[in-house]
C-alpha positions as CSV (number, residue, x, y, z in Angstrom):
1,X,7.8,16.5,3.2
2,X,10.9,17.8,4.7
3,X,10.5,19.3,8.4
4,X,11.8,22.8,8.0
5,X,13.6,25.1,11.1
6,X,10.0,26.7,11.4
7,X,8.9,23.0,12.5
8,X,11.5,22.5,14.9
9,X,10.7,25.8,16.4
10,X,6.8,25.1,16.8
11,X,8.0,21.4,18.2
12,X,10.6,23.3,20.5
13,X,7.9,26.4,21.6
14,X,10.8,29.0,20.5
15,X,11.7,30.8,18.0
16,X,13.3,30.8,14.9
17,X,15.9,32.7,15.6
18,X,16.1,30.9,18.9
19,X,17.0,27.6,16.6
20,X,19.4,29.0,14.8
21,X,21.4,30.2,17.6
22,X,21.5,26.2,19.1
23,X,23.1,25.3,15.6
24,X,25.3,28.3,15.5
25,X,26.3,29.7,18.9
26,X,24.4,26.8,21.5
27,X,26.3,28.3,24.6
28,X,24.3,31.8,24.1
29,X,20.9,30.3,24.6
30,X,19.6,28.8,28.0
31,X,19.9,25.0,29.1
32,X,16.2,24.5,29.0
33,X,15.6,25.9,25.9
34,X,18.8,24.4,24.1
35,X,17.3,20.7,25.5
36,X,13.7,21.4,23.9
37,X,15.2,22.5,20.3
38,X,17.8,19.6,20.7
39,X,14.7,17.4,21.3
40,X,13.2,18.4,18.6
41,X,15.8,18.4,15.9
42,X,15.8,14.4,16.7
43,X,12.0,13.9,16.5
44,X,11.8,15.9,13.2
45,X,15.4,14.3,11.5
46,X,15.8,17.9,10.8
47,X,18.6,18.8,8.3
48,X,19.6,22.3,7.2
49,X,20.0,22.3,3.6
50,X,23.1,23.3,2.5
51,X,22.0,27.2,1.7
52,X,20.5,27.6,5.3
53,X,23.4,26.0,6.9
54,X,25.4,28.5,4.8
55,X,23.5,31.1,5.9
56,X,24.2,30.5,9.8
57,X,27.7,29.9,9.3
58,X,28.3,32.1,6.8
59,X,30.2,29.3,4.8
60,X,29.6,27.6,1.6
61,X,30.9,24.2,3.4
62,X,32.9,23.7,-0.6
63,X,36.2,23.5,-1.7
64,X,37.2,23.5,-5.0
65,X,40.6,21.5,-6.9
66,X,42.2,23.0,-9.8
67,X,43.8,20.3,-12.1
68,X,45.9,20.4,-15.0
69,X,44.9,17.4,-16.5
70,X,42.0,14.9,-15.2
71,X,42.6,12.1,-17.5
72,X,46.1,11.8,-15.8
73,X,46.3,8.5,-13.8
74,X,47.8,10.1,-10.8
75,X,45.5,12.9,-10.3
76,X,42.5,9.7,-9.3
77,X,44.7,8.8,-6.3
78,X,45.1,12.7,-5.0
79,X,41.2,13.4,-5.8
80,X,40.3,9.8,-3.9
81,X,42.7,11.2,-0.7
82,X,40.7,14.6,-0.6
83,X,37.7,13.7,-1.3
84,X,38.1,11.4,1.8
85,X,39.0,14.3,3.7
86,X,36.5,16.9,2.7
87,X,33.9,14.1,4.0
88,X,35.3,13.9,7.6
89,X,35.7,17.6,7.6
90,X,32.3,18.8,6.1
91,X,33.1,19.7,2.4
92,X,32.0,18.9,-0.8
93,X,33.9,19.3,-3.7
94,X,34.3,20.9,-6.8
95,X,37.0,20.0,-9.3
96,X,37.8,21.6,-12.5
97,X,40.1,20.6,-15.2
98,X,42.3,23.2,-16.6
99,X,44.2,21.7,-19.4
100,X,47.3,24.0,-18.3
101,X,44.8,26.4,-20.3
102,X,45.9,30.1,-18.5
103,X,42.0,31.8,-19.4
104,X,39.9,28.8,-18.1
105,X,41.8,28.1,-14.9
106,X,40.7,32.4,-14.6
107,X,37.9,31.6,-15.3
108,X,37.4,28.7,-13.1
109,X,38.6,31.0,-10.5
110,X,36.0,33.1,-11.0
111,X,33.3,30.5,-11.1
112,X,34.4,29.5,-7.8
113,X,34.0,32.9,-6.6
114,X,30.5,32.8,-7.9
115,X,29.9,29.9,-6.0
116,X,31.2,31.4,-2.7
117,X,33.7,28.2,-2.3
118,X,35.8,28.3,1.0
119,X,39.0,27.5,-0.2
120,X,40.7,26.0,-3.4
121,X,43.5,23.8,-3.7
122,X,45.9,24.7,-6.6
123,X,47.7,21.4,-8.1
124,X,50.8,20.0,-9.7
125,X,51.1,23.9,-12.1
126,X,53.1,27.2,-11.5
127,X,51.4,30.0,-9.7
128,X,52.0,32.3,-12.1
129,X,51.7,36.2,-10.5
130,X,48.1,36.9,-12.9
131,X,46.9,33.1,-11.3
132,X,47.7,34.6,-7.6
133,X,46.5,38.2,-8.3
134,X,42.9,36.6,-9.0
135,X,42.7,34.5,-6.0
136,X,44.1,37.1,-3.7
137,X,41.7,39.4,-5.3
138,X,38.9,37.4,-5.1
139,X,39.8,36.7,-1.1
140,X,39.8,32.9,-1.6
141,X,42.3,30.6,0.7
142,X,44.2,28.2,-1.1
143,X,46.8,25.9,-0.8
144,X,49.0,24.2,-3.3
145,X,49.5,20.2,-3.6
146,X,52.7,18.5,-5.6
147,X,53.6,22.5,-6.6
148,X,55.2,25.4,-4.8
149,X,55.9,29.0,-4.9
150,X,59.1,30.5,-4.8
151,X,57.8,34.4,-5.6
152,X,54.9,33.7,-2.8
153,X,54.4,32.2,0.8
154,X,51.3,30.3,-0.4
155,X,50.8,26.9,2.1
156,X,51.8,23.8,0.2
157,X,52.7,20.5,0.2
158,X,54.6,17.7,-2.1
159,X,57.5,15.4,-2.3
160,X,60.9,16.3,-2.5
161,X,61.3,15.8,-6.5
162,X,65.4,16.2,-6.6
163,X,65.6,13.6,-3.7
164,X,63.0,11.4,-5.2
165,X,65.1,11.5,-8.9
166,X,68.4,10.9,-7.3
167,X,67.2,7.9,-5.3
168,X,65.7,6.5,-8.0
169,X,69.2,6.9,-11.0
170,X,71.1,5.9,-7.7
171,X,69.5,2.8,-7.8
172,X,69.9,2.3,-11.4
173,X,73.6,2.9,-10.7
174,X,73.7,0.5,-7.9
175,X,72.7,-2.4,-10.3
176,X,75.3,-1.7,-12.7
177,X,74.3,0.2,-15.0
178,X,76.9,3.0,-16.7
179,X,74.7,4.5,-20.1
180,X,71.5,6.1,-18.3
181,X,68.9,8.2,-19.9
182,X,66.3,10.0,-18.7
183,X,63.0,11.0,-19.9
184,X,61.6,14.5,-18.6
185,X,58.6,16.3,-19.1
186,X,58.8,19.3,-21.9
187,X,56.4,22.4,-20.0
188,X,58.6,25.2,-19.1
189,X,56.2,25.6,-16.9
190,X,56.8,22.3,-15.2
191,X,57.2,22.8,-11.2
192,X,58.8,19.1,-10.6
193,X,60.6,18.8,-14.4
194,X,63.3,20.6,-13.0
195,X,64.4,19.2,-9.8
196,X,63.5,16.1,-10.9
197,X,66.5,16.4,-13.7
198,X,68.8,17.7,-11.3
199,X,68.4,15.4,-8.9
200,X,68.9,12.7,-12.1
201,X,72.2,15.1,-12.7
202,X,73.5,14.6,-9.4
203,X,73.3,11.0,-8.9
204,X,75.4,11.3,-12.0
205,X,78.2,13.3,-10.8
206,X,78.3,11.6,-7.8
207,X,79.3,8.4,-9.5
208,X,81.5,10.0,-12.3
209,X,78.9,9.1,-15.2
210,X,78.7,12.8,-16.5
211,X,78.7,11.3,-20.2
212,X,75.1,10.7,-19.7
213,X,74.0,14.4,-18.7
214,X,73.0,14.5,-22.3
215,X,71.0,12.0,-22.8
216,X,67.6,13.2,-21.7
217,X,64.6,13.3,-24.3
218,X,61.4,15.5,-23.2
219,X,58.0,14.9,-23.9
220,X,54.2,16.0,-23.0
221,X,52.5,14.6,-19.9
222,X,51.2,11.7,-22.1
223,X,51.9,8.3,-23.1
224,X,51.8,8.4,-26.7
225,X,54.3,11.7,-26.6
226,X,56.7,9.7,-24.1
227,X,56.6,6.6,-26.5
228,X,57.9,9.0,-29.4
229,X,60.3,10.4,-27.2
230,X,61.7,6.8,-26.3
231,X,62.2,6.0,-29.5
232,X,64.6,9.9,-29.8
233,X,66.5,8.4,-27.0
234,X,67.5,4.7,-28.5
235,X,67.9,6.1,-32.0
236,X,70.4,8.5,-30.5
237,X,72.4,6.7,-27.7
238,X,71.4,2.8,-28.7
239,X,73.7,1.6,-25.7
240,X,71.6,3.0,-23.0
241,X,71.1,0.3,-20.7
242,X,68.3,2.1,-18.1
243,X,66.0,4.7,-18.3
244,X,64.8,6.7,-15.6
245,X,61.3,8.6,-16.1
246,X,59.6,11.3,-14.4
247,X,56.2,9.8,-14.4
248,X,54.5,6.0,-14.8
249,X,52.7,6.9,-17.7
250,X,56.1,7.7,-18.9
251,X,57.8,4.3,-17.9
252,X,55.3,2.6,-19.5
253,X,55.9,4.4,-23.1
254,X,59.4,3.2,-22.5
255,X,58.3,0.0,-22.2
256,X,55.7,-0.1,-24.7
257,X,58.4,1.4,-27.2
258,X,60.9,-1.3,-26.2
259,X,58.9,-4.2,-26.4
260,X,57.5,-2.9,-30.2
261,X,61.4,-3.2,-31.1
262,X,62.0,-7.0,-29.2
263,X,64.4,-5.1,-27.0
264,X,63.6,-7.0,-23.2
265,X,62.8,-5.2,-20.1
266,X,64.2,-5.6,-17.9
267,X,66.5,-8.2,-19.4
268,X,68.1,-5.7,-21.6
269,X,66.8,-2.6,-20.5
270,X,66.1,-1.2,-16.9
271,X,63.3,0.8,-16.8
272,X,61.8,3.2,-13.3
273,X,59.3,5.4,-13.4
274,X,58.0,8.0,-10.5
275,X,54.3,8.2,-9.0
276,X,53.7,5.4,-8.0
277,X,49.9,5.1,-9.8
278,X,47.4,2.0,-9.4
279,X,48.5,0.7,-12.9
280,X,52.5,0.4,-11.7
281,X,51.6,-2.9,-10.0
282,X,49.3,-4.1,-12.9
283,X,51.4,-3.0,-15.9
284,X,53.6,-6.0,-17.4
285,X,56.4,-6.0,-16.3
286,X,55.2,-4.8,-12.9
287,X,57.2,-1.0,-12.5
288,X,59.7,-0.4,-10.2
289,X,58.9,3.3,-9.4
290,X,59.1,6.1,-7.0
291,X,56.2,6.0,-4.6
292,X,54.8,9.2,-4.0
293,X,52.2,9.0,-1.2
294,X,49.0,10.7,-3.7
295,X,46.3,9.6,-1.5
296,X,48.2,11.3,1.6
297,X,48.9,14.2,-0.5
298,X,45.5,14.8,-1.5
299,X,44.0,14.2,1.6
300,X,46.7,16.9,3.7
301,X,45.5,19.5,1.4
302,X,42.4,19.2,1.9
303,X,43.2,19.2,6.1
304,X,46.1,22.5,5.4
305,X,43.4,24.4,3.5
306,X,40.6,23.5,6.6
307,X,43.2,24.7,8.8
308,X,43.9,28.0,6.6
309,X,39.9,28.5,6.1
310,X,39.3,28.1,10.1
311,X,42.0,29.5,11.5
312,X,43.8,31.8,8.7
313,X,47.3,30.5,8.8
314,X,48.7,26.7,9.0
315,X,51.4,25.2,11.4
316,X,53.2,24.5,8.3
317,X,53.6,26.3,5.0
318,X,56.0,24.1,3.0
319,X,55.2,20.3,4.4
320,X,57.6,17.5,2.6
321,X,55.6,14.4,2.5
322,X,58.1,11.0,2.3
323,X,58.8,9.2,-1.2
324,X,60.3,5.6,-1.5
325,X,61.4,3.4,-4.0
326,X,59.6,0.2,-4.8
327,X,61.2,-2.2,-6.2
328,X,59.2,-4.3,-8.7
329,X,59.8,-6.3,-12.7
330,X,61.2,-3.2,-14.5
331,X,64.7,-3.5,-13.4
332,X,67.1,-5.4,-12.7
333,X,71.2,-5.9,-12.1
334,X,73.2,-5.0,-15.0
């Protein structure tokens, strides 16, 4: 049976409530008597259960992750990186899977509540205002990972998308190539779709290849819909030589599309994709990509929201993590 704080305090000769103040506030009880309980506490292997411990610090010692879409490769890497983090910090966590679906991530929200979760981290979707009234209502920190707000000053941290997307078409450029398309992700509701085709825009008008602003085809978040939207962007321009996606799963649509048709990648067709997921080195060919650092980003938002639920405010709210370009199969000079 499992010794209980009422056995460490007959071991110890104090009091309950003289135990829980070592574990909660050990400077407020006497050297002596701190040295007995402290004693004890080793004999026993005593170890608050997650309610008690609650209970003294008036913390849940949870977090919870809201994400849009769990099956999504990149989301293992971010979930890997907190977890990781909520271990060396004390945490355990709670993830939910919204499906961009408005009435479960509320609901989710609520569930947390219910559960008296210490913070949540809110990733990769748009806070829209109902989204923050609920958490601000429900007095729940939370930070934001691969997303930001423009309306609010919420604590986040992600990439630089437009930077990332024009490092990535400038390298396409810098093979050779002169017909570029682009394949983009379709949500309105997309926080990186956007800068992501601006910063695709701007490599473009840099070099004087504004004839390809057009050539972008959108599709879900999925393979299968990036594959069909591949196939809109060769019927329509057939000359385009590279391809720059938004995402991996993307890239590998591309390629999959491609290589259904006998068109070669890279020897006919560049292709670079962005995330940087475990499967870019083990797809064939291997993907040149845009490395975002998802373990890193994971793992700082789980340390940001720490820092918010300790303290109340963070060091800083908008933190730009580092992207590079890794060069692998999927490309090559024109």
């Amino acid at each position: 049976m499992k010794p209980t704080i009422r056995d460490v305090a007959k071991m110890a000769g104090v009091s309950i409530s003289t135990v829980s103040r070592v574990m909660n506030a050990p400077e407020t009880v006497v050297e002596s008597k701190r040295l007995k309980v402290l004693d004890a506490i080793e004999e026993l292997k005593y170890q608050p259960n997650s309610f008690a411990r609650g209970l003294i610090y008036r913390k849940s010692f949870t977090l919870g992750l809201l994400i849009p879409d769990i099956e999504n490769m990149y989301y293992a890497g971010m979930i890997r990186g907190m977890q990781d983090a909520c271990i060396k910090l004390g945490y355990s966590l709670m993830i939910c899977n919204t499906d961009r679906d408005p009435e479960r991530l509320l609901s989710y929200i609520d569930a947390f509540h219910e559960k008296q979760v210490d913070g949540i981290v809110f990733a990769s979707d748009m806070l829209f205002p109902e989204y923050y009234d609920k958490l601000v209502g429900c007095r729940i920190p939370f930070v934001m990972v691969s997303s930001h707000s423009d309306e609010y000053d919420i604590p986040s941290v992600e990439v630089d998308d437009e930077a990332a997307a024009y490092d990535a078409v400038k390298f396409l450029i810098e093979l050779g190539h002169k017909q570029i398309g682009m394949l983009g992700f379709n949500d309105v509701n997309s926080i990186a779709g956007p800068p992501r085709i601006e910063g695709f825009a701007r490599a473009l008008k840099e070099f004087g290849l504004e004839h390809n602003l057009e050539k972008v085809k959108y599709a879900s978040h999925r393979f299968e819909h990036a594959y069909e939207a591949s196939h809109e962007l060769f019927s329509e321009y057939p000359d385009t030589t590279a391809v720059f996606c938004v995402a991996d799963e993307f890239a590998m649509g591309a390629i999959s599309y491609l290589k259904d048709r006998n068109v070669l990648v890279p020897g006919q067709v560049s292709v670079v994709g962005f995330d940087n997921v475990r499967m870019a080195g083990m797809f064939i060919p291997k993907l040149t990509t845009i490395a975002q650092p998802i373990y890193e980003l994971g793992y700082r938002s789980a340390e940001q929201l720490h820092e918010l639920v300790t303290t109340g405010s963070v060091k800083v709210t908008r933190e730009k993590m580092k992207h590079r370009l890794i060069v692998r199969e999927s490309t090559r000079e024109r």
